[in-house]
C-alpha positions as CSV (number, residue, x, y, z in Angstrom):
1,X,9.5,-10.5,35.6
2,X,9.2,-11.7,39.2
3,X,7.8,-8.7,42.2
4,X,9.5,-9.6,45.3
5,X,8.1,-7.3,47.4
6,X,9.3,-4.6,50.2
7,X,11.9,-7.8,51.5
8,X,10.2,-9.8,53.6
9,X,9.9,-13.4,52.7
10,X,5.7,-12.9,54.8
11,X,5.4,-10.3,51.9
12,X,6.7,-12.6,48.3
13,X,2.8,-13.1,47.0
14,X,2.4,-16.9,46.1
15,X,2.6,-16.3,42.7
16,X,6.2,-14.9,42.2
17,X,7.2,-17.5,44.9
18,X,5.5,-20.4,42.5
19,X,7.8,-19.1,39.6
20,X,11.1,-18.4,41.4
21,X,10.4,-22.1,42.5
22,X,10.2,-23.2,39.2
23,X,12.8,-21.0,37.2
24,X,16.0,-22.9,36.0
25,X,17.7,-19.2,36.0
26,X,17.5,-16.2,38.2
27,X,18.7,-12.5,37.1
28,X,18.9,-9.8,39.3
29,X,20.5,-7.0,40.7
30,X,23.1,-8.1,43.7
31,X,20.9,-6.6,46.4
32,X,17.7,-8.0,45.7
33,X,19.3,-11.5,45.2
34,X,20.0,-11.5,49.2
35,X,16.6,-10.5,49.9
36,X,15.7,-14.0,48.7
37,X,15.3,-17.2,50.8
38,X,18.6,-19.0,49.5
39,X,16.6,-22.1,49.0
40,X,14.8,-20.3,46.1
41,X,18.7,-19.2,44.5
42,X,19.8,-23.0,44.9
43,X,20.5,-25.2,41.4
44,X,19.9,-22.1,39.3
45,X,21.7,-20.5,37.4
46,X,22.3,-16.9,38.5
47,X,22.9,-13.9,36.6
48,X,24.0,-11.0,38.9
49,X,25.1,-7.4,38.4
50,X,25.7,-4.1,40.5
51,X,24.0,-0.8,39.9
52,X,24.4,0.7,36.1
53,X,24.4,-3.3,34.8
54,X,20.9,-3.4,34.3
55,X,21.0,-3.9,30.4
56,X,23.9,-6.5,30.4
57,X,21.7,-8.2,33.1
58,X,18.5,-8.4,30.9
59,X,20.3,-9.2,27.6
60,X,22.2,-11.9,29.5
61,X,18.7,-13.2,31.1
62,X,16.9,-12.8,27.4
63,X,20.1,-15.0,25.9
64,X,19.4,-17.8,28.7
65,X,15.5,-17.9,27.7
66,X,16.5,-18.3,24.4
67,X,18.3,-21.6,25.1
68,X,15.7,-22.7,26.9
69,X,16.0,-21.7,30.4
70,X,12.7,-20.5,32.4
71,X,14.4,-17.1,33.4
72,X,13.0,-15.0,36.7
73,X,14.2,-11.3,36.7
74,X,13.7,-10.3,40.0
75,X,13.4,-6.8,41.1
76,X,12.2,-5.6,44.7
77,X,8.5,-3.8,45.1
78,X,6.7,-3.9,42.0
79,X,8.4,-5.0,38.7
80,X,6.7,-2.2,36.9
81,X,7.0,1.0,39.5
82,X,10.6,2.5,38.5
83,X,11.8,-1.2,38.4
84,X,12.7,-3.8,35.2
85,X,9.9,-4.6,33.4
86,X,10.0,-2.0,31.1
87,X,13.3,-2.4,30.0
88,X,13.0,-6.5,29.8
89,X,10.1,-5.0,27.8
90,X,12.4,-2.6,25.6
91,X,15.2,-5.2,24.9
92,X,12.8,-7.8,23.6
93,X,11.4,-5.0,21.2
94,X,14.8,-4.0,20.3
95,X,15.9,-7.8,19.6
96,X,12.3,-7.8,17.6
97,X,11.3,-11.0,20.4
98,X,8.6,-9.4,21.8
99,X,6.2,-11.6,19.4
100,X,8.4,-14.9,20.3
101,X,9.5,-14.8,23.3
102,X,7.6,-15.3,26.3
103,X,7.4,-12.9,28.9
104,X,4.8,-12.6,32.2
105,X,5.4,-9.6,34.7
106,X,3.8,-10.9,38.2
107,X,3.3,-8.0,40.2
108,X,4.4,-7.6,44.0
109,X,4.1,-5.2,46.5
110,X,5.2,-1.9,46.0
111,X,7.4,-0.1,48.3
112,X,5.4,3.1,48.6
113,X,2.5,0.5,50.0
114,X,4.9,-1.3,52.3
115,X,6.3,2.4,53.7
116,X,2.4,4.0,53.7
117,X,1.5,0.9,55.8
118,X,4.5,2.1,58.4
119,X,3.2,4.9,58.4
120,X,-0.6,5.2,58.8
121,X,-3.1,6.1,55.7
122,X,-1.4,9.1,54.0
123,X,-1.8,7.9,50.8
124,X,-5.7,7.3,51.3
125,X,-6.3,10.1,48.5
126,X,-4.9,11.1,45.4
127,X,-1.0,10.8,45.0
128,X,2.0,11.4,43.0
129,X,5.1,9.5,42.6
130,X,8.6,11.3,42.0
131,X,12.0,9.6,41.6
132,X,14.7,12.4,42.5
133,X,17.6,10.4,40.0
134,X,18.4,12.2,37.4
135,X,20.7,9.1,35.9
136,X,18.1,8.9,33.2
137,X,15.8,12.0,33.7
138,X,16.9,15.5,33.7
139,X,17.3,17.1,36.8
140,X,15.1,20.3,35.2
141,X,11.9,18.0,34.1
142,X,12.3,16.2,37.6
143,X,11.9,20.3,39.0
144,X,9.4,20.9,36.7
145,X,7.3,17.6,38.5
146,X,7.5,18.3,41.6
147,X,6.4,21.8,41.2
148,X,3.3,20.7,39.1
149,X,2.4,17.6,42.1
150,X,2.8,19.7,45.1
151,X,0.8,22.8,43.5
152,X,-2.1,20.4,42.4
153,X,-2.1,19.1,46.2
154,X,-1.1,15.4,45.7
155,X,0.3,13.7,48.1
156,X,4.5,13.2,47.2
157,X,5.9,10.0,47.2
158,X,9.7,11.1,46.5
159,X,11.8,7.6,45.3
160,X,15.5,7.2,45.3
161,X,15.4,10.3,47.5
162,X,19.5,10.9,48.2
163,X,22.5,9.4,47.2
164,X,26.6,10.5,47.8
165,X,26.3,11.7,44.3
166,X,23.4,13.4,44.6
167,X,23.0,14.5,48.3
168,X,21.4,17.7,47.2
169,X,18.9,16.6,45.4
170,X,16.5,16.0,48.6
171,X,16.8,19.2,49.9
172,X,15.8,20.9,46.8
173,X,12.9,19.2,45.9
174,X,11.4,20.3,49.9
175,X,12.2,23.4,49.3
176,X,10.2,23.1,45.5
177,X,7.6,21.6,47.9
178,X,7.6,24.2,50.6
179,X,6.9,26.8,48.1
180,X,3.4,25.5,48.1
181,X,2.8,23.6,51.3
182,X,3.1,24.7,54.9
183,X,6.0,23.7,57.1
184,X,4.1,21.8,59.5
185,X,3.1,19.4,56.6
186,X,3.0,15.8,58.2
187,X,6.1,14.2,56.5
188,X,7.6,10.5,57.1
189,X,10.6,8.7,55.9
190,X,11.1,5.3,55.9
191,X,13.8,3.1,55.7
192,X,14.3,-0.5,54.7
193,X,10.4,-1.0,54.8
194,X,10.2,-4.9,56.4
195,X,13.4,-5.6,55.9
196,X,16.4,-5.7,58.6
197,X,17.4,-2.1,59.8
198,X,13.8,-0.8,59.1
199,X,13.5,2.7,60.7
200,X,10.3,4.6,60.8
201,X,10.4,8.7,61.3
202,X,6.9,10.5,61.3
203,X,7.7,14.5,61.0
204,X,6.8,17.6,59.3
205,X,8.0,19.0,56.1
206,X,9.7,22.0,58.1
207,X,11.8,19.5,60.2
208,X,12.5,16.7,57.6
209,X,16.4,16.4,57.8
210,X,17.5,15.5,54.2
211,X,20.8,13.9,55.9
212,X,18.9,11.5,57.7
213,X,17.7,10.2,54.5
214,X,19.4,7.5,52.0
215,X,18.9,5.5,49.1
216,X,17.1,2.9,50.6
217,X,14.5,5.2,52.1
218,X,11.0,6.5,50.5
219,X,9.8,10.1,51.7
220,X,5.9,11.0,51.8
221,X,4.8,14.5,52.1
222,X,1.3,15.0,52.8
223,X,-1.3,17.5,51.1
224,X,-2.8,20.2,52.6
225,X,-5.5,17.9,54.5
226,X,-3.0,15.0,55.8
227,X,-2.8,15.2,59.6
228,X,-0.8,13.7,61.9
229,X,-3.2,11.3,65.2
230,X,-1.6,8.9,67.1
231,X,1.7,9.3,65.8
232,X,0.5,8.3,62.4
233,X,0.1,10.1,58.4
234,X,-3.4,10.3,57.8
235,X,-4.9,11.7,54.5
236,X,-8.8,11.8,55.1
237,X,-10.3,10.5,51.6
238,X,-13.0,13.1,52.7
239,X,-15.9,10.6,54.3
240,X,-16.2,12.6,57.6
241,X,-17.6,15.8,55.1
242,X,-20.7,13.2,54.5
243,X,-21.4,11.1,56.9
244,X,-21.3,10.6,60.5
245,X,-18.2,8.5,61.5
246,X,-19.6,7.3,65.0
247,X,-22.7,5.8,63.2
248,X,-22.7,5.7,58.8
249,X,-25.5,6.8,57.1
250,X,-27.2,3.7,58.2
251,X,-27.2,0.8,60.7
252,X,-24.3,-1.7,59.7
253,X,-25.8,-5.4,59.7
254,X,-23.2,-7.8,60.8
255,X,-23.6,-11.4,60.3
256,X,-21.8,-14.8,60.3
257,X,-21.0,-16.6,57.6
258,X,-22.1,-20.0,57.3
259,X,-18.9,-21.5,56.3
260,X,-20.2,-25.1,57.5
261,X,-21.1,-27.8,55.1
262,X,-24.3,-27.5,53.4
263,X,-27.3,-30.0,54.6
């Protein structure tokens, strides 16, 4: 399982580079195949599907490893946040190879640290994630989240926030959230983090426009202590209730490190 990151080739950490670099066989979802330098796709053999194909794609990528390819399956972010590891890990129990066969998840960046980033610090304390498709979650236990998040105070992270087919969703799940937080809540909504098209909103929970908002976006609602300054989300982790912030509670010793050779 190979983490490629937000989308830009700066953010691919060395390590999934090093084994897309070495794989014989690539598997992936279209989309994330074209976030790829094509020099990394080239001489290997590529397994691609749309949305929905994700078993057929693993299955097909298991069968290659099996005849001795070195199989990458690629997924954007973080392999393991609401991407393909688990299920690569579910089909090689259900097969009964999860003994025999192989298999290293590498992790990556994940996209609620690329959008975050864009964003400021909002997610400098304690936060929740919540993906609003109900393709493989009940809509009710998705509800039944966001009410328990946003009345314990986390911070939301809201994945796969609106599609066609669900262009509702969104606007229910603020007004779950609005129960229990103010309108002038610093939101944001980010769009394509580092990738081409990137579009960065800063706004409040009373103005967030659910139609500005696709698939490809991540939305952050703060908690009751995130404040917006300089344009930017910022969470406070809570140092400024123990220390002074102009000073510390002591004098900070700088020094330079002796990175010449040693005598």
């Amino acid at each position: 399982m190979v983490s490629l990151g937000p989308g830009d080739p700066c953010l691919l950490c060395p390590q999934s580079r090093a084994a897309l670099e070495s794989a014989t066989a690539v598997a992936g979802y279209s989309t994330y195949l074209d976030l790829l330098e094509p020099e990394l796709l080239a001489g290997r053999e590529l397994v691609e599907t749309g949305m929905t194909g994700e078993v057929e794609r693993v299955n097909r990528a298991v069968d290659l490893a099996l005849a001795g390819h070195r199989v990458a399956v690629v997924s954007s972010g973080d392999a393991g946040v609401y991407a393909m590891a688990g299920l690569v890990l579910e089909v090689l129990e259900e097969r009964g190879l999860q003994e025999t066969l192989p298999c290293e998840v590498l992790p990556g960046v994940p996209a609620l640290a690329a959008a975050a980033a864009l964003l400021g610090a909002p997610l400098t304390h304690d936060f929740a994630c919540v993906s609003l498709s109900d393709l493989l979650t009940p809509w009710e236990t998705i509800e039944k989240r966001l009410a328990a998040a946003a009345g314990a105070d986390f911070v939301l992270v809201l994945y796969n926030p609106r599609s066609k087919r669900r262009s509702g969703h969104l606007a229910r799940a603020l007004a779950i959230i609005a129960a229990q937080r103010a309108p002038s809540t610093p939101a944001g909504v980010v769009c394509r983090a580092f990738r081409p098209g990137q579009s960065v909103t800063v706004t409040t929970l009373g103005e967030l426009d659910p139609e500005a908002v696709d698939m490809q976006s991540l939305v952050l609602v703060g908690n009751s202590a995130t404040r917006l300054t300089g344009g930017r989300m910022l969470t406070p982790r809570g140092y400024a209730g123990k220390y002074n912030l102009k000073q510390g509670p002591g004098k900070a010793r700088a020094r330079l490190a002796n990175t010449g050779p040693k005598a």
